[in-house]
Biopython code that builds the backbone (N, CA, C, O; Angstrom):
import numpy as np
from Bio.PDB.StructureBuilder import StructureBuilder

atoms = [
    (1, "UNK", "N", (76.152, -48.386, -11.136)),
    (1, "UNK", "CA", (76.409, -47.206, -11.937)),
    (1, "UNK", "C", (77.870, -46.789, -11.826)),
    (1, "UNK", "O", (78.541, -46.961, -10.809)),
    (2, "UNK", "N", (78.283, -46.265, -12.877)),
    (2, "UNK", "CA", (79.631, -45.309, -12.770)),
    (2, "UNK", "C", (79.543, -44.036, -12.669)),
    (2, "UNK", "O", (79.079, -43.425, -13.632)),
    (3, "UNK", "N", (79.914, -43.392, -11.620)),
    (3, "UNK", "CA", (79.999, -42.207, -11.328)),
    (3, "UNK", "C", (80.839, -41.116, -11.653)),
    (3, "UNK", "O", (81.979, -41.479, -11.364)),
    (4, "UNK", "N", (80.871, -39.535, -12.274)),
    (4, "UNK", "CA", (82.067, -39.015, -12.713)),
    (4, "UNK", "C", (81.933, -38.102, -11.258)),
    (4, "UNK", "O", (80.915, -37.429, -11.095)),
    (5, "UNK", "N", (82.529, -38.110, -10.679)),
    (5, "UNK", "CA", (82.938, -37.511, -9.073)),
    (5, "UNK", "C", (83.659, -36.093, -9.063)),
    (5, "UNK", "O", (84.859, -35.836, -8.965)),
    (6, "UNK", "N", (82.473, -35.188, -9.204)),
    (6, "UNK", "CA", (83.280, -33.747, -8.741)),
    (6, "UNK", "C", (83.216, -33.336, -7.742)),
    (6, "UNK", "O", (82.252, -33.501, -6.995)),
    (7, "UNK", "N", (84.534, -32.505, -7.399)),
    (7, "UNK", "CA", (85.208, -32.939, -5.667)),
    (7, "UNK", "C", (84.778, -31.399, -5.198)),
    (7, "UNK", "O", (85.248, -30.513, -5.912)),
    (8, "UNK", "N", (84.232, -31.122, -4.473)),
    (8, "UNK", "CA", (83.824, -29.923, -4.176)),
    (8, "UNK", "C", (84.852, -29.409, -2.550)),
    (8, "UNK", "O", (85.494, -30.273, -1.952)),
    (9, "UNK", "N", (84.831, -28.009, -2.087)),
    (9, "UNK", "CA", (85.185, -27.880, -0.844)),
    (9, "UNK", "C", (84.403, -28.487, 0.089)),
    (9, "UNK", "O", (83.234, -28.762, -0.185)),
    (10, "UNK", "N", (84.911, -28.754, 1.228)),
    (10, "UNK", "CA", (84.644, -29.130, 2.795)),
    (10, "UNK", "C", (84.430, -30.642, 2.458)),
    (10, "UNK", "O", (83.677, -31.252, 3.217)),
    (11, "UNK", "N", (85.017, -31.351, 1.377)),
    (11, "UNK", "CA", (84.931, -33.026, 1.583)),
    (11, "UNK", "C", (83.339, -33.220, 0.973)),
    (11, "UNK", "O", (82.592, -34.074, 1.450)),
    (12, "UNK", "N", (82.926, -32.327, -0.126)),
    (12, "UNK", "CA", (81.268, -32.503, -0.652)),
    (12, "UNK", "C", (81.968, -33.136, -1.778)),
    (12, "UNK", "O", (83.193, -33.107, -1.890)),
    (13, "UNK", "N", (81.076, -33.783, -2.715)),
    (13, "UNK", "CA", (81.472, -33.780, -3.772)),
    (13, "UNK", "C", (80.240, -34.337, -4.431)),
    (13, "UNK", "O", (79.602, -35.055, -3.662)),
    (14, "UNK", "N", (79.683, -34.205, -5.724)),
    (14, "UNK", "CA", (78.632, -34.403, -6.456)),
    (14, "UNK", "C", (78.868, -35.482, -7.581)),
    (14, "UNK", "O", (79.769, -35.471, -8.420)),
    (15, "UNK", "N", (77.811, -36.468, -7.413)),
    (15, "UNK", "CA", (78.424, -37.767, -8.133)),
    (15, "UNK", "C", (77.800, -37.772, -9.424)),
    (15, "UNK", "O", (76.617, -37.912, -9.112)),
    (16, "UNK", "N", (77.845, -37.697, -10.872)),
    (16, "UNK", "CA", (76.691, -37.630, -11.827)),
    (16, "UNK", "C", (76.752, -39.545, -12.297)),
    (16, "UNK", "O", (77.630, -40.393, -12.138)),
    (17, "UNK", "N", (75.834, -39.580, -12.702)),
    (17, "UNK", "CA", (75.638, -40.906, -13.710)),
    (17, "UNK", "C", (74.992, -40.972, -14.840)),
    (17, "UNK", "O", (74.019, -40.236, -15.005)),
    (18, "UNK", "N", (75.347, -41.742, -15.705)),
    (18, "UNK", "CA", (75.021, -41.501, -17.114)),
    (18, "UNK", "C", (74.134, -42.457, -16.970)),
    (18, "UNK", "O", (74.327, -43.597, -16.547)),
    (19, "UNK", "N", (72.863, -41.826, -17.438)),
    (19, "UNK", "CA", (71.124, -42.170, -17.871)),
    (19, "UNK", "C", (70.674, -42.172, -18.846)),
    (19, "UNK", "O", (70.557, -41.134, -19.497)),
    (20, "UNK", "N", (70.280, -43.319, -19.263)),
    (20, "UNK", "CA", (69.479, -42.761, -20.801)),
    (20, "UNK", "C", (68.091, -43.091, -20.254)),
    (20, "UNK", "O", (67.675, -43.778, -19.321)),
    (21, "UNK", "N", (67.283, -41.972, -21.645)),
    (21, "UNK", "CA", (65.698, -41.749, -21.491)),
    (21, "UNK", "C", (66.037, -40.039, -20.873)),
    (21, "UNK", "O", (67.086, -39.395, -20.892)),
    (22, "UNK", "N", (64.808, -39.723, -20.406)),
    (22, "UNK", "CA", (64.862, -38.001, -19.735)),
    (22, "UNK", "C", (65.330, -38.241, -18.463)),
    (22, "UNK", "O", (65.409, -39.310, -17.858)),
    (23, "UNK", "N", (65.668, -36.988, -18.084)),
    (23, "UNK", "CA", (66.599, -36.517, -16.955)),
    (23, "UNK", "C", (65.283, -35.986, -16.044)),
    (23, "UNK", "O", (64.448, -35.506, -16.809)),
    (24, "UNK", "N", (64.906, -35.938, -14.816)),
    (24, "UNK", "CA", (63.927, -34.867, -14.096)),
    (24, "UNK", "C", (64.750, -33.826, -13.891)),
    (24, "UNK", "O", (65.652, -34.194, -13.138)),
    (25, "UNK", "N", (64.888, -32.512, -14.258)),
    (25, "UNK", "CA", (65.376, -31.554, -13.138)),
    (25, "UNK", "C", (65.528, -31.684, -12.051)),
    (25, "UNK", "O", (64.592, -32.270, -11.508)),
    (26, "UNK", "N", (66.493, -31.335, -11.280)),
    (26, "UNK", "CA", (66.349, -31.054, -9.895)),
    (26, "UNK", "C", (67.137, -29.316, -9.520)),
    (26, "UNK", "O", (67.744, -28.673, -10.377)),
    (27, "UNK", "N", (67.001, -29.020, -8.602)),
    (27, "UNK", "CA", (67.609, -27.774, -8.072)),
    (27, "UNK", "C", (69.033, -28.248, -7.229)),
    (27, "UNK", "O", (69.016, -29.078, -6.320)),
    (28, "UNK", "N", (70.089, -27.650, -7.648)),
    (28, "UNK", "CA", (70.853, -27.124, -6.588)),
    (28, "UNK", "C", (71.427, -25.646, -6.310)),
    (28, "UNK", "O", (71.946, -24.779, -7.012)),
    (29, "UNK", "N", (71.121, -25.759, -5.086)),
    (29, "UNK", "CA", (72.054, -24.548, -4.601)),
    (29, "UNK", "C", (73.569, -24.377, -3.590)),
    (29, "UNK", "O", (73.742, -25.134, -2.635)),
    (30, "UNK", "N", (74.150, -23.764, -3.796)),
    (30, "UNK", "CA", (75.574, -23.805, -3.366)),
    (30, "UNK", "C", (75.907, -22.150, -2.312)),
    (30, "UNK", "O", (76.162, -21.058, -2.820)),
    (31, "UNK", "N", (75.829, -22.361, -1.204)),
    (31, "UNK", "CA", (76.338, -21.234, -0.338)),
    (31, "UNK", "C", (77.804, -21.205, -0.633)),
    (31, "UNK", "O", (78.465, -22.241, -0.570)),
    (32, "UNK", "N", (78.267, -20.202, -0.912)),
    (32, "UNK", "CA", (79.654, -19.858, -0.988)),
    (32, "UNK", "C", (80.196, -18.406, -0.397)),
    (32, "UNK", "O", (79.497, -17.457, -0.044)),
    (33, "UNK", "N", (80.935, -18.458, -0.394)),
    (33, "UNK", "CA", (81.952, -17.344, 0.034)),
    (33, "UNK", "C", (81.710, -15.792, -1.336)),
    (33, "UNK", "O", (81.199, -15.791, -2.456)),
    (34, "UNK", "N", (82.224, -14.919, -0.682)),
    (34, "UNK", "CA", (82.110, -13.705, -2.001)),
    (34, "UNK", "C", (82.873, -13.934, -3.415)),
    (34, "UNK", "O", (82.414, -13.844, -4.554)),
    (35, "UNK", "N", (84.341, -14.296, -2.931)),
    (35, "UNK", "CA", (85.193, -14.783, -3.713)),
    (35, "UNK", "C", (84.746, -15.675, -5.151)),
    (35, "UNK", "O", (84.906, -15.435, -6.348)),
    (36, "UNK", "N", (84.087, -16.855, -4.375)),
    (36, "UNK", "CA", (83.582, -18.017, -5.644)),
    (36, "UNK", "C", (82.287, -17.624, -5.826)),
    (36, "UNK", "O", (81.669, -18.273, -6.670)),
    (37, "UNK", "N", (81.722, -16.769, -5.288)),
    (37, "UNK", "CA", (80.847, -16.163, -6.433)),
    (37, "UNK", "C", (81.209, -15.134, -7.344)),
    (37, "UNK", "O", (80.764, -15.254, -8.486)),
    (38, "UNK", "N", (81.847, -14.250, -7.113)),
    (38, "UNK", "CA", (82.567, -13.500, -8.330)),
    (38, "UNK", "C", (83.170, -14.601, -9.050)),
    (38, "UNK", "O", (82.687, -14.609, -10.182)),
    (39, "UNK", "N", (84.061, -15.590, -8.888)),
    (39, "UNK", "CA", (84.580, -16.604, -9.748)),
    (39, "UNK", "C", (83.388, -17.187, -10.633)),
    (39, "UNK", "O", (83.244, -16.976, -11.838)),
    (40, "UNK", "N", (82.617, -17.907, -9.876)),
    (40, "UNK", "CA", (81.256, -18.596, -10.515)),
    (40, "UNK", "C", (80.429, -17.340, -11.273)),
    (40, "UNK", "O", (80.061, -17.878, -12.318)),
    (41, "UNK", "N", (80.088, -16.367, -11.293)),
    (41, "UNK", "CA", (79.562, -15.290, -12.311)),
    (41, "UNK", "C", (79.824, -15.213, -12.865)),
    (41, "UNK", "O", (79.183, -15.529, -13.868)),
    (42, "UNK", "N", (81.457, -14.552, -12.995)),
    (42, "UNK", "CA", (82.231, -14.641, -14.216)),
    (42, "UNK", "C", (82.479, -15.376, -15.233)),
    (42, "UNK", "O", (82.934, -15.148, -16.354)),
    (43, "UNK", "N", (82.103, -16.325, -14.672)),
    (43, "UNK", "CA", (82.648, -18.064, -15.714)),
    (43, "UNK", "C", (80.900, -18.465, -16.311)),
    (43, "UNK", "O", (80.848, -19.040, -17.398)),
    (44, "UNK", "N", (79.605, -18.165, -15.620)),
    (44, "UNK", "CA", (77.910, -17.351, -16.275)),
    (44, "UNK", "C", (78.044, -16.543, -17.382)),
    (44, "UNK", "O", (77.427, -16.718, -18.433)),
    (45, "UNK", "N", (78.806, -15.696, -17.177)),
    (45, "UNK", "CA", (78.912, -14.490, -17.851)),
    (45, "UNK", "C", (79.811, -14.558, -19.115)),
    (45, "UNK", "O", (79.490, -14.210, -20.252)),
    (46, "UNK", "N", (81.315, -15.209, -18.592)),
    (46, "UNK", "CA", (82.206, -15.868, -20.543)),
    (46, "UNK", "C", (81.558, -16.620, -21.234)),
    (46, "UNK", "O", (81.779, -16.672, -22.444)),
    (47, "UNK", "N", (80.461, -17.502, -20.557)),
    (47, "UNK", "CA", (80.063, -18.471, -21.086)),
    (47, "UNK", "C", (78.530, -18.182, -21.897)),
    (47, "UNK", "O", (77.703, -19.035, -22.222)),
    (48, "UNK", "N", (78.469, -16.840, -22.077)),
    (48, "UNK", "CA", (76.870, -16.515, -22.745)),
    (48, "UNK", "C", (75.307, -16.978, -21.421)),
    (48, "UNK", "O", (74.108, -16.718, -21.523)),
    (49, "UNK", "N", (75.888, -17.535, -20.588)),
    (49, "UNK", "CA", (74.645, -18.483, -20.221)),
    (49, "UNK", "C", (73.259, -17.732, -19.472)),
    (49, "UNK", "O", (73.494, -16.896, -18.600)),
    (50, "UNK", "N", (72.433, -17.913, -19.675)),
    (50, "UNK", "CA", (71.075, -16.711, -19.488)),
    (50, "UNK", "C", (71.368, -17.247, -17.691)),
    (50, "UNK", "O", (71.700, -18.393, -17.388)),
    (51, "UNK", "N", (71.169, -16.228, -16.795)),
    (51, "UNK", "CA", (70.694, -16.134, -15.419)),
    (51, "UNK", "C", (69.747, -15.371, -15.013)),
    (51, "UNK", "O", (69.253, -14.705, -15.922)),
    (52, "UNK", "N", (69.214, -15.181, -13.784)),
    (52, "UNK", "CA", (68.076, -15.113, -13.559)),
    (52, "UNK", "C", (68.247, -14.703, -11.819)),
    (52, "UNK", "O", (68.869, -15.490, -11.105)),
    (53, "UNK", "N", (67.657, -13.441, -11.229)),
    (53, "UNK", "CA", (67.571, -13.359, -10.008)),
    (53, "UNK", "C", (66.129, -14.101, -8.930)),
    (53, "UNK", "O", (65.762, -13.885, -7.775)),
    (54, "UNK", "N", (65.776, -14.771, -9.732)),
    (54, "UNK", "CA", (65.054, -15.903, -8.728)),
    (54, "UNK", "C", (64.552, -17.038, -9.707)),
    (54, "UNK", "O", (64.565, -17.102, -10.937)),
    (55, "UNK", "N", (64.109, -17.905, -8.742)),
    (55, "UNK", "CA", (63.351, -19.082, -9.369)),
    (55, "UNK", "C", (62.651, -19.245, -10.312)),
    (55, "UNK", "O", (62.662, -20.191, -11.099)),
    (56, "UNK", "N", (61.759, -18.010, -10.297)),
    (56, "UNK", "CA", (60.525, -17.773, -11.247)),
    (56, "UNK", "C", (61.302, -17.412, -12.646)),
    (56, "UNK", "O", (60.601, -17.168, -13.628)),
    (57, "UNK", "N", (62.468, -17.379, -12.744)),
    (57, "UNK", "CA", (62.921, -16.984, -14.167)),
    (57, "UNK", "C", (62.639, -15.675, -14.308)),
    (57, "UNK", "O", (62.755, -15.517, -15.524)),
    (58, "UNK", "N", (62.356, -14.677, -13.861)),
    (58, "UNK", "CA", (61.550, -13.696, -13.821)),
    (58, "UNK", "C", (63.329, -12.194, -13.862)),
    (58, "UNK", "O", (64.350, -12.278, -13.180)),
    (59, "UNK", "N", (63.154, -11.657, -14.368)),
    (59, "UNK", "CA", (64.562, -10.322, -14.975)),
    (59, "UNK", "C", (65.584, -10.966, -15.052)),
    (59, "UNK", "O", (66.433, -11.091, -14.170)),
    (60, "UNK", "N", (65.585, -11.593, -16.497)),
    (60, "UNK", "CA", (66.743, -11.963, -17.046)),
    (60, "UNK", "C", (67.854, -11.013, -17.379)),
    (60, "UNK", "O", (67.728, -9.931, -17.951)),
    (61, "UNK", "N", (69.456, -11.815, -16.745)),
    (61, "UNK", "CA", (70.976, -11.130, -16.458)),
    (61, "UNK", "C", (70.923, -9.908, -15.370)),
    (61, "UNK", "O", (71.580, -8.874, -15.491)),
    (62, "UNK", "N", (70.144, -10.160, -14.422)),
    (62, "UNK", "CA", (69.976, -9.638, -12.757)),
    (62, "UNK", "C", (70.506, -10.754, -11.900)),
    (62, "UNK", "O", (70.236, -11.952, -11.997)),
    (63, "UNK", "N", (71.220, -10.222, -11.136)),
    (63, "UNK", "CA", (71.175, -11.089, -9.608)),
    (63, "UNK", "C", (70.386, -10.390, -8.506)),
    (63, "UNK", "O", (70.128, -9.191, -8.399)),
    (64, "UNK", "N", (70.044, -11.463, -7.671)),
    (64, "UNK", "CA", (69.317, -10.791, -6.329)),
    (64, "UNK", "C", (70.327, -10.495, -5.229)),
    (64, "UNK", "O", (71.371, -10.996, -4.812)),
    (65, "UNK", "N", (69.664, -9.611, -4.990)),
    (65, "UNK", "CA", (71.100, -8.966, -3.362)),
    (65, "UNK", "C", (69.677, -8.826, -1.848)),
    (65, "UNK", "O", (69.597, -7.812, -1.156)),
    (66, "UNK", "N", (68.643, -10.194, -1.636)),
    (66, "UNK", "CA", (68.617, -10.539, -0.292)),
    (66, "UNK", "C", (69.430, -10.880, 0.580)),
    (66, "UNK", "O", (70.490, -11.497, 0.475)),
    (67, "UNK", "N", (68.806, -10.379, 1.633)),
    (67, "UNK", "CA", (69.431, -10.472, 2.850)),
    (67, "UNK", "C", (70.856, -9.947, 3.227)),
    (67, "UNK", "O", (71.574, -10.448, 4.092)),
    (68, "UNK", "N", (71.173, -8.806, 2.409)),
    (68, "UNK", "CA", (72.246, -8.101, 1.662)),
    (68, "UNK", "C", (73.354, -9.084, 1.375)),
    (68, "UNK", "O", (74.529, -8.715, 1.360)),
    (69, "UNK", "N", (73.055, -10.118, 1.185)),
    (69, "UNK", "CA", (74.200, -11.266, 0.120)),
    (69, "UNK", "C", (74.279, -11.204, -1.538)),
    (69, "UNK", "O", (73.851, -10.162, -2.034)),
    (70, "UNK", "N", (74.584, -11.818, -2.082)),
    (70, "UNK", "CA", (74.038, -11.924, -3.724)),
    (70, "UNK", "C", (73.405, -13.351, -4.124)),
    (70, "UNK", "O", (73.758, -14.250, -3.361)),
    (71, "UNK", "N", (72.567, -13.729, -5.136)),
    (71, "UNK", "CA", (72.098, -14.867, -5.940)),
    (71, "UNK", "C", (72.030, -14.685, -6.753)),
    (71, "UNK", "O", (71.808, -13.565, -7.213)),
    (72, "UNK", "N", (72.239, -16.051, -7.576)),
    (72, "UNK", "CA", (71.945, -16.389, -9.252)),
    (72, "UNK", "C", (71.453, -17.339, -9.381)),
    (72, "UNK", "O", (71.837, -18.079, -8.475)),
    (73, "UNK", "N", (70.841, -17.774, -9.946)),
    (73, "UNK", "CA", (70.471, -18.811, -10.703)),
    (73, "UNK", "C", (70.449, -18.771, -12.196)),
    (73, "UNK", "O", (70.176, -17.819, -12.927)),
    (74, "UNK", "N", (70.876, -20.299, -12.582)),
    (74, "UNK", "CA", (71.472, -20.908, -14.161)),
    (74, "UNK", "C", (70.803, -21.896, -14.499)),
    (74, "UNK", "O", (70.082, -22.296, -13.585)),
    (75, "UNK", "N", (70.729, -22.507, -15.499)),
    (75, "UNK", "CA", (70.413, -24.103, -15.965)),
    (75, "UNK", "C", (71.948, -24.451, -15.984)),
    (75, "UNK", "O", (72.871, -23.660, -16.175)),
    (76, "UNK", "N", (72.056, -26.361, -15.649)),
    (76, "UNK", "CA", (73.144, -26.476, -16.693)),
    (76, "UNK", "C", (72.735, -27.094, -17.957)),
    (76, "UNK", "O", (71.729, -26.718, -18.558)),
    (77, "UNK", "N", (73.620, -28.186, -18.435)),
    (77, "UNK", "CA", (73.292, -28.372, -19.894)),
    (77, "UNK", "C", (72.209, -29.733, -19.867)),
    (77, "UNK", "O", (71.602, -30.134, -20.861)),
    (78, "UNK", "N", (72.115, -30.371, -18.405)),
    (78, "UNK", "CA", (70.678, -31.008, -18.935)),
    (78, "UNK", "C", (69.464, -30.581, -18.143)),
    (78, "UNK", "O", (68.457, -31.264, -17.957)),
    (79, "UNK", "N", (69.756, -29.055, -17.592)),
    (79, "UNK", "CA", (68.423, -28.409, -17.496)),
    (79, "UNK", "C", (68.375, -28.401, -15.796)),
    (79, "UNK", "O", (67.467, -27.681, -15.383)),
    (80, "UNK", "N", (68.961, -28.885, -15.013)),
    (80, "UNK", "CA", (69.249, -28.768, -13.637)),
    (80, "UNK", "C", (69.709, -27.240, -13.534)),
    (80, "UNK", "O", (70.624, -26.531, -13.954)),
    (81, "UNK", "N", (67.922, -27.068, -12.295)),
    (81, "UNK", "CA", (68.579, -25.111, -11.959)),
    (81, "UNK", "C", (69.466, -25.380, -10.593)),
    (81, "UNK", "O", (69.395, -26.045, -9.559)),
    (82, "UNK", "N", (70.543, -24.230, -11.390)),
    (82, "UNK", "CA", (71.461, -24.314, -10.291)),
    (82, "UNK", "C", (71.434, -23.243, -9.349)),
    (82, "UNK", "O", (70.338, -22.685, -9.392)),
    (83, "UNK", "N", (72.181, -22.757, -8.548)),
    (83, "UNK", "CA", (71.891, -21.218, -7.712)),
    (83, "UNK", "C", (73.207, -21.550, -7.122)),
    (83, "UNK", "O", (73.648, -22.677, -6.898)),
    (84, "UNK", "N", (73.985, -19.971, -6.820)),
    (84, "UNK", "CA", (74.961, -19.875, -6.209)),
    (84, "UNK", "C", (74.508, -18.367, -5.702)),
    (84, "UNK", "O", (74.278, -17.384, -6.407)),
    (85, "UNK", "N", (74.445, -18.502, -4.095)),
    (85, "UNK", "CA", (74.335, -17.767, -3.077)),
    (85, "UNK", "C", (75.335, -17.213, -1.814)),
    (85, "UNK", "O", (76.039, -18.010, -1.193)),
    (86, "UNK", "N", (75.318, -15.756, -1.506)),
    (86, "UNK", "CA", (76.615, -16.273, -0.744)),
    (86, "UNK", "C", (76.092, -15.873, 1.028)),
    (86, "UNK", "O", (76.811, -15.814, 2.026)),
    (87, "UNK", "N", (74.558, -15.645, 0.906)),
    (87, "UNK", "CA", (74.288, -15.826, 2.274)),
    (87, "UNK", "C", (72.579, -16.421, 2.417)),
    (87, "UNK", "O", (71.576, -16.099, 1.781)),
    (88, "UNK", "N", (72.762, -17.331, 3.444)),
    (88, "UNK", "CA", (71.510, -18.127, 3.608)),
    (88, "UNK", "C", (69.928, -17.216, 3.626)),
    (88, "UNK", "O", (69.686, -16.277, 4.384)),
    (89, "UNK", "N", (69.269, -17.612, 2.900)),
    (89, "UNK", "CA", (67.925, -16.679, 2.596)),
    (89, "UNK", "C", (67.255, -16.981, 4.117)),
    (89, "UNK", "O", (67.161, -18.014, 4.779)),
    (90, "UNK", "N", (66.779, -15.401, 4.385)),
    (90, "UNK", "CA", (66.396, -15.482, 6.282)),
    (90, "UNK", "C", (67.739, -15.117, 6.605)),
    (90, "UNK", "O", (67.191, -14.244, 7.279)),
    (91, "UNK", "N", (68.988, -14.923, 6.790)),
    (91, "UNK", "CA", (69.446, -14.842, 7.619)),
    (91, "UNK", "C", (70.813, -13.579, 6.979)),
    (91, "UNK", "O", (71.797, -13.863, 6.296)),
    (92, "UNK", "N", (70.278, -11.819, 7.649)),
    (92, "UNK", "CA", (70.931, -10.931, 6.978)),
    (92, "UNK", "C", (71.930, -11.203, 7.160)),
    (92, "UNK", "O", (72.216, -11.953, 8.093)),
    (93, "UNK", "N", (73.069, -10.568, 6.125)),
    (93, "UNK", "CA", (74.219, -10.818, 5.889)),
    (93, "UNK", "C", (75.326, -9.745, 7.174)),
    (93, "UNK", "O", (75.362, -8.570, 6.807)),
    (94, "UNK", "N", (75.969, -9.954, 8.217)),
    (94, "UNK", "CA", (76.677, -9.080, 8.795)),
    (94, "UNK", "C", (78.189, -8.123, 8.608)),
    (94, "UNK", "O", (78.526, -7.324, 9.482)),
]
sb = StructureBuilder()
sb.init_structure("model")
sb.init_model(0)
sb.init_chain("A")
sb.init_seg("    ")
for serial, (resi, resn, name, xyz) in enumerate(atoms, 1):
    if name == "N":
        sb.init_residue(resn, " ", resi, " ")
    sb.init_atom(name, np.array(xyz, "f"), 0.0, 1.0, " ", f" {name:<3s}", serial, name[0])
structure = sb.get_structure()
């Protein structure tokens, strides 16, 4: 396969490959800092894109504020839910 390689912080980086036929969903989620989640919302938010404060799809253009952190969750464009969190669920924010 050929991979298009996006380079993420701490040396991560997410490899996609081009598939034909259907895609399965999968989930990701991304712990981040406060910063790149205000960045990452904002760029939800120019972009029209419906979010969602949990899994269940359930109060659409809400985020959740567990564990006094924030979450979102998105689709992208082939349907992979994404989530950007900025503190680990279980573990309050200090």
């Amino acid at each position: 396969y050929h991979f298009m390689v996006v380079e993420l912080d701490n040396g991560v980086s997410i490899d996609y490959a081009q598939k034909d036929g259907p895609i399965a969903p999968q989930h990701y989620a991304f712990l981040v800092d406060d910063a790149t989640f205000d960045h990452g919302f904002a760029l939800i938010q120019q972009r029209a894109l419906t979010f969602w404060p949990e899994p269940s799809r359930s109060n659409p253009g809400e985020i959740n504020h567990r564990d006094g952190g924030r979450g979102v969750y998105f689709e992208d464009p082939d349907g992979h839910f994404l989530e950007l969190l900025t503190t680990p669920y279980g573990v309050p924010k200090s």
